[in-house]
C-alpha positions in Angstrom: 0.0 0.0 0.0 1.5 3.5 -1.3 0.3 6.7 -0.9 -0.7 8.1 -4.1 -1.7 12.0 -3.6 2.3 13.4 -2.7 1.3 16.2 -4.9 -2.0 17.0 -4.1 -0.9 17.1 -0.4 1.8 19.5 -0.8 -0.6 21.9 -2.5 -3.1 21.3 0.1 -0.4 22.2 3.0 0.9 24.9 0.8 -2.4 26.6 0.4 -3.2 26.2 4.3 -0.3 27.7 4.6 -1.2 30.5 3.2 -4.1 31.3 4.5 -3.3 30.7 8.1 0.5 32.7 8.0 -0.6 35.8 5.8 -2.7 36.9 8.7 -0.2 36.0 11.1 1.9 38.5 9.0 -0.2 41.0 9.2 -1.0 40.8 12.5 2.5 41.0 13.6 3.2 44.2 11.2 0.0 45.7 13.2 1.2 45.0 16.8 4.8 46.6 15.8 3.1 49.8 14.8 1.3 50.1 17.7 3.9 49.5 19.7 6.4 52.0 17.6 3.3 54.5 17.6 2.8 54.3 21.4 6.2 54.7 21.8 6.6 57.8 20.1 3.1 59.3 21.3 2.2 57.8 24.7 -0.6 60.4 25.1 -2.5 59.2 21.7 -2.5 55.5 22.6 -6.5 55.4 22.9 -7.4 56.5 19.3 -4.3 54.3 17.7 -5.3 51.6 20.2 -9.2 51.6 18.5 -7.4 52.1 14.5 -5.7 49.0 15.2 -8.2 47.1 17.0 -10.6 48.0 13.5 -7.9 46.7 11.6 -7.5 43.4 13.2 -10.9 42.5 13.2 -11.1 43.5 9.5 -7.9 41.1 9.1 -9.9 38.0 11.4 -12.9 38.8 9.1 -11.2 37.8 6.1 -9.5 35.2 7.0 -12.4 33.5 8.5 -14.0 34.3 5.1 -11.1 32.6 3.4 -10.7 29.2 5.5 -14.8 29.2 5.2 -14.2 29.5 1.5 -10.8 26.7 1.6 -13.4 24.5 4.0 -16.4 24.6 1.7 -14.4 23.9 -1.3 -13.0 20.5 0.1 -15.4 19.1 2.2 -17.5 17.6 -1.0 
């Protein structure tokens, strides 16, 4: 007994990849401009705090929308 699907498995890891470690990315390129922000301007944390904290749920919006997508496409 071999496995047959070598190919089809890297893809699949390659795309989940993907999807899962861009937002990581840009999660991590958030939290450094806060921090570089706050560090800068410690009496304008609030307003940069609530910028960031709209970004991030914009990011966790589309990546939920993307592993829905990636999900729904392989589960038939």
């Amino acid at each position: 007994m071999r496995f047959e699907y070598w190919t089809e498995g890297f893809i699949f890891i390659g795309i989940f990849f993907v999807i899962v470690g861009l937002p990581c990315i840009f999660v991590g390129i958030l939290g450094t401009r806060l921090i570089d922000y706050i560090g800068v301007h410690p009496s304008k944390s609030s307003p940069m705090q609530l910028k960031v904290t709209l970004q991030l749920i914009v990011v966790q919006m589309i990546s939920f929308l993307i592993l829905a997508v990636f999900f729904h496409m392989f589960s038939d």
